[in-house]
C-alpha positions in Angstrom: 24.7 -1.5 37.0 24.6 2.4 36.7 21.8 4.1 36.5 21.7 7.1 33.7 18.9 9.8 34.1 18.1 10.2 30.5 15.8 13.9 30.7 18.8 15.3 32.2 21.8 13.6 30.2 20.8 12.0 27.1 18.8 13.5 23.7 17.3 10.8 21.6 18.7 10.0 18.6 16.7 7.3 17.2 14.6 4.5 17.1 14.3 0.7 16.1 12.7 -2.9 16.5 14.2 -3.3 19.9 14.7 -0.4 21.6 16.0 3.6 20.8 19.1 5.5 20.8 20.2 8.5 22.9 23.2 11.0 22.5 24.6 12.1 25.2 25.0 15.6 25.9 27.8 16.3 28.4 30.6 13.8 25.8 30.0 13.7 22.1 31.8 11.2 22.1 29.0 8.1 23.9 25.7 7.3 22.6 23.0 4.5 24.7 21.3 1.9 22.5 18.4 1.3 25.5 16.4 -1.6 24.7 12.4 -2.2 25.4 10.4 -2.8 29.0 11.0 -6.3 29.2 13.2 -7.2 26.8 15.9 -9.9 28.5 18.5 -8.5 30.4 20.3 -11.7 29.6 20.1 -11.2 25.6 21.5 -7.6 26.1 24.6 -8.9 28.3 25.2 -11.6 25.3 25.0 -9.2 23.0 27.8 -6.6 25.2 29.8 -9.8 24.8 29.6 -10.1 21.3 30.1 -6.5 20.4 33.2 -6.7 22.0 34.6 -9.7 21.1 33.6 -8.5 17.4 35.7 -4.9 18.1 38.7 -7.5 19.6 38.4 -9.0 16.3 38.8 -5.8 14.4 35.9 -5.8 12.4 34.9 -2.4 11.6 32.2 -1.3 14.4 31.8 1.2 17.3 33.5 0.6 20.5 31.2 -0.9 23.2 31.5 0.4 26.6 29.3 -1.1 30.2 25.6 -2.0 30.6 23.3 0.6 32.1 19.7 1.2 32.9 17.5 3.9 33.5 15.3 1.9 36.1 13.0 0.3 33.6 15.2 -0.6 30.9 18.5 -1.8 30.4 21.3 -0.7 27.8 24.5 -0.3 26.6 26.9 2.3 26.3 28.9 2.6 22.6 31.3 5.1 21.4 29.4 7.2 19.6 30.1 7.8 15.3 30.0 11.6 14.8 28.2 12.7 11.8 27.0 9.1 11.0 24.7 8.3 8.1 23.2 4.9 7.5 23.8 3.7 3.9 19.8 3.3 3.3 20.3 7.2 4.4 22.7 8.0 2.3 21.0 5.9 -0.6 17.6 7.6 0.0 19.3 11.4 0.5 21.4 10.9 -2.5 19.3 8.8 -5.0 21.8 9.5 -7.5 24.4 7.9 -5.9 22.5 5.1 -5.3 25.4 3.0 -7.8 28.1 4.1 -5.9 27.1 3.7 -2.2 25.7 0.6 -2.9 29.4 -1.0 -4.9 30.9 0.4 -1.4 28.5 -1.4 1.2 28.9 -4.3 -0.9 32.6 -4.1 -0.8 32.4 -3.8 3.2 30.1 -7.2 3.0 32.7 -8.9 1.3 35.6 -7.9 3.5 33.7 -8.7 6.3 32.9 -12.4 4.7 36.5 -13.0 3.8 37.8 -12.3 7.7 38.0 -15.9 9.5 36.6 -16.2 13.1 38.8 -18.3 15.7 37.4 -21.3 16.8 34.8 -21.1 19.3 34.8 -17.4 19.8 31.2 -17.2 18.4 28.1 -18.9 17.4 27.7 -21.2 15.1 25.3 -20.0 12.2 23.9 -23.3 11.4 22.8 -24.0 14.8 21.1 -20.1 15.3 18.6 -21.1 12.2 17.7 -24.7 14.0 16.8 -22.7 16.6 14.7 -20.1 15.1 13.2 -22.7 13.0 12.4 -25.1 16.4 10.7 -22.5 18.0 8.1 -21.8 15.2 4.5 -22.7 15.3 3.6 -22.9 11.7 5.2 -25.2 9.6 4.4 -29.1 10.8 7.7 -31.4 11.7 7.8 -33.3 8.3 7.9 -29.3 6.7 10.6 -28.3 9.7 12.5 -31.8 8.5 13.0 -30.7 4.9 14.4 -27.1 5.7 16.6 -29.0 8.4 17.5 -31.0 5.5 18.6 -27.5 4.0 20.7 -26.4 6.8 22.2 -29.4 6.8 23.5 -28.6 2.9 24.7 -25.3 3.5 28.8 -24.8 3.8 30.4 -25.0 6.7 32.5 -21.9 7.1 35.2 -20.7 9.3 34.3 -16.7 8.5 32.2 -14.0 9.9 28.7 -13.1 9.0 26.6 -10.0 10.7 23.4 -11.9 11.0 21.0 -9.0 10.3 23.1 -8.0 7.4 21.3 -4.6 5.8 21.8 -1.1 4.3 20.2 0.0 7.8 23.5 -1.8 9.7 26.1 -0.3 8.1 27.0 3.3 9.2 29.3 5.7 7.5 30.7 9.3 8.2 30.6 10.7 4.6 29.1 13.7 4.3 26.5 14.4 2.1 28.1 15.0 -1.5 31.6 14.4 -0.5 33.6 12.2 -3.0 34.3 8.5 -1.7 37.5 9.4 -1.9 37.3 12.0 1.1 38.6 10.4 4.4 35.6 8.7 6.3 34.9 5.9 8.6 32.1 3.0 8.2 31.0 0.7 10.8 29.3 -2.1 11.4 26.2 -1.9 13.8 23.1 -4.0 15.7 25.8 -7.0 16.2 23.4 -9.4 18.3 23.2 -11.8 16.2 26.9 -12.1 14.6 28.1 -15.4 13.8 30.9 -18.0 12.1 29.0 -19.3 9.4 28.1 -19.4 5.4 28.0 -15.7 4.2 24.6 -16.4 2.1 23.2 -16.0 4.9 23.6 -13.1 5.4 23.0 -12.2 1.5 19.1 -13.8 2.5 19.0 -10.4 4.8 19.6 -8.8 2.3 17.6 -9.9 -0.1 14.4 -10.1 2.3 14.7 -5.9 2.5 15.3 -5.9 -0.9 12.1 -7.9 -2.3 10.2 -9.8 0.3 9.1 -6.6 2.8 6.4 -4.9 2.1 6.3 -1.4 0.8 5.4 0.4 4.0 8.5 -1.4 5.7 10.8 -0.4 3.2 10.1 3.3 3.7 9.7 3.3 7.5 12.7 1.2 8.1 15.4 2.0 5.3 13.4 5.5 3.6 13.2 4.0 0.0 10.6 2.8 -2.2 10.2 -0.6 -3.4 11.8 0.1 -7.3 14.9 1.6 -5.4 16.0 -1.4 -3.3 15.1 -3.6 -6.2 18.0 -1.6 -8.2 20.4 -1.9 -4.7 20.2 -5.8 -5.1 21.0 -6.0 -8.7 24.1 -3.6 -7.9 24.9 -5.8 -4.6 24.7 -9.0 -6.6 27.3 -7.2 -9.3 29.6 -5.9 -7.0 29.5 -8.6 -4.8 29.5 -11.8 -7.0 31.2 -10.6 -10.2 33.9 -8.9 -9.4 37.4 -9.8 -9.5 36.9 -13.3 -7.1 34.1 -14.8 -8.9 32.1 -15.3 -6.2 28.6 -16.4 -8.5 30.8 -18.8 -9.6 32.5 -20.3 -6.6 29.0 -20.1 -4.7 26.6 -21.4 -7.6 28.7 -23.0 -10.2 30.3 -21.8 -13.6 28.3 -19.7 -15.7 25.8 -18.2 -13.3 23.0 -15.5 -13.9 22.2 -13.4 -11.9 18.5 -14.2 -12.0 20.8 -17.9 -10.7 22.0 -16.1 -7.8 18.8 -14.6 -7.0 17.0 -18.0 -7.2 20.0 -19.5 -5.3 19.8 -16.9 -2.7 16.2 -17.8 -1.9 16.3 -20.6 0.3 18.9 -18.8 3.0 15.9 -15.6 2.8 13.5 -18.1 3.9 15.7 -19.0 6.8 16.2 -15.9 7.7 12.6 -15.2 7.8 12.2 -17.4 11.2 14.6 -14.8 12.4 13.1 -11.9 11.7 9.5 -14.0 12.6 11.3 -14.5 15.9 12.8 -11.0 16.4 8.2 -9.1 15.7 6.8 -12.3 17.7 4.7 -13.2 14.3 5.0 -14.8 11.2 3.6 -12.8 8.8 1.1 -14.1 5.8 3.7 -12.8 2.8 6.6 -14.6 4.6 4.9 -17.6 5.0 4.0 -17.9 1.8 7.6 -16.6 0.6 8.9 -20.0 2.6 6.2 -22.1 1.4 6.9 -21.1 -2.6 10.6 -21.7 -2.2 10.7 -24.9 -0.2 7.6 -26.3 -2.3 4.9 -26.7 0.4 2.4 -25.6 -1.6 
């Protein structure tokens, strides 16, 4: 594995959950997503793999290049997006716009949903949730058995899904106050946990930053208040369920509200709460009790 020397070569560029970003400053054109002391070198070669079975597949998202380290933490190269803005960025930079860039990242979600995954080329969704949900310590077995009894109802489907699905994972190179009809890329990022699966499960992601994070989260992690990402969901849930496809329809039966797709939408958010329990090492009060309201153990 080669060994970068990051006060010499790299700038950094950001920061997340797992680990931080670095440009690097003799090619524009690479950036290092280096992950945290002690996080497993195994879980960063899985996730190499799936980033670049995910590029193979031609799903929008930046090309991944070789694992490195910098003697106490382990990373991978990516081609790096010039000029990149996250769409909670753009959202929070451009609150005005926040109609428009929303319609758009929901129109990426949908392609993204509607492209089918060849058999066996990644996990199966379904199974990553039994997972998550076997390795917690707070609900007892005859609570773990009903949301199994969930998983068990949710479709079985041959397409892709992100698996940490946001407005923080998906990148674009608009610049600031440029029409959407100027020429521009937008990627897909943070592709550990991509999947075959149902797409509402990635819509519980969404939701989850949307209503069930606390204020202080909201504004670290995606730079917008609680009112704002409240008016991104109902613009998601427009764009992305009736449009054209009738996708409220298909997914919760003819005539549905939107406060139906919201209510709908709830049990794949508590799901995906194990996950992001899994991903901070805690369960917190407010998503317990989220999962508790939803699945009735109260």
């Amino acid at each position: 594995m080669e060994k970068v020397n990051l006060e010499k070569d790299y700038r950094k560029s950001g920061e997340g959950a797992n680990g931080d970003s670095y440009d690097c400053l003799a090619d524009e054109n690479i950036m290092l997503k280096l992950y945290n002391p002690g996080y497993p070198v195994r879980m960063i070669e899985e996730e190499l793999e799936l980033a670049m079975k995910v590029y193979d597949l031609g799903i929008p998202s930046p090309e991944p290049g070789q694992l490195v380290t910098d003697g106490k933490r382990v990373g991978i190269r990516f081609q790096r997006v010039i000029g990149k803005r996250s769409f909670a960025r753009m959202i929070s930079q451009e609150p005005q716009r926040l109609e428009e860039y929303t319609r758009e990242f929901a129109g990426y979600c949908k392609k993204l949903h509607s492209t089918p995954c060849p058999d066996g080329m990644f996990p199966d969704a379904k199974q990553q949730f039994r997972h998550f949900l076997k390795l917690d310590r707070v609900f007892d077995d005859s609570e773990k058995s009903l949301m199994n009894d969930f998983i068990d109802l949710v479709p079985d489907c041959n397409t892709a899904v992100h698996g940490d699905m946001h407005i923080g994972n998906l990148i674009s190179t608009l610049p600031a106050g440029a029409p959407l009809s100027q020429e521009h890329t937008v990627n897909f990022i943070d592709l550990g946990l991509f999947a075959q699966g149902c797409p509402l499960l990635d819509i519980g992601m969404m939701q989850i930053v949307c209503f069930f994070s606390d204020e202080e989260f909201r504004r670290e992690s995606f730079h917008l208040t609680g009112d704002q990402t409240h008016a991104v969901w109902d613009v998601f849930v427009d764009e992305y369920f009736y449009s054209d496809d009738h996708a409220a329809e298909k997914w919760f039966g003819p005539g549905a509200t939107p406060q139906a797709v919201f209510d709908g939408i709830r049990p794949y958010s508590s799901l995906k709460l194990f996950l992001v329990a899994h991903n901070s090492g805690v369960l917190f009060p407010h998503f317990e009790q989220v999962i508790r309201q939803t699945f009735g153990f109260v």
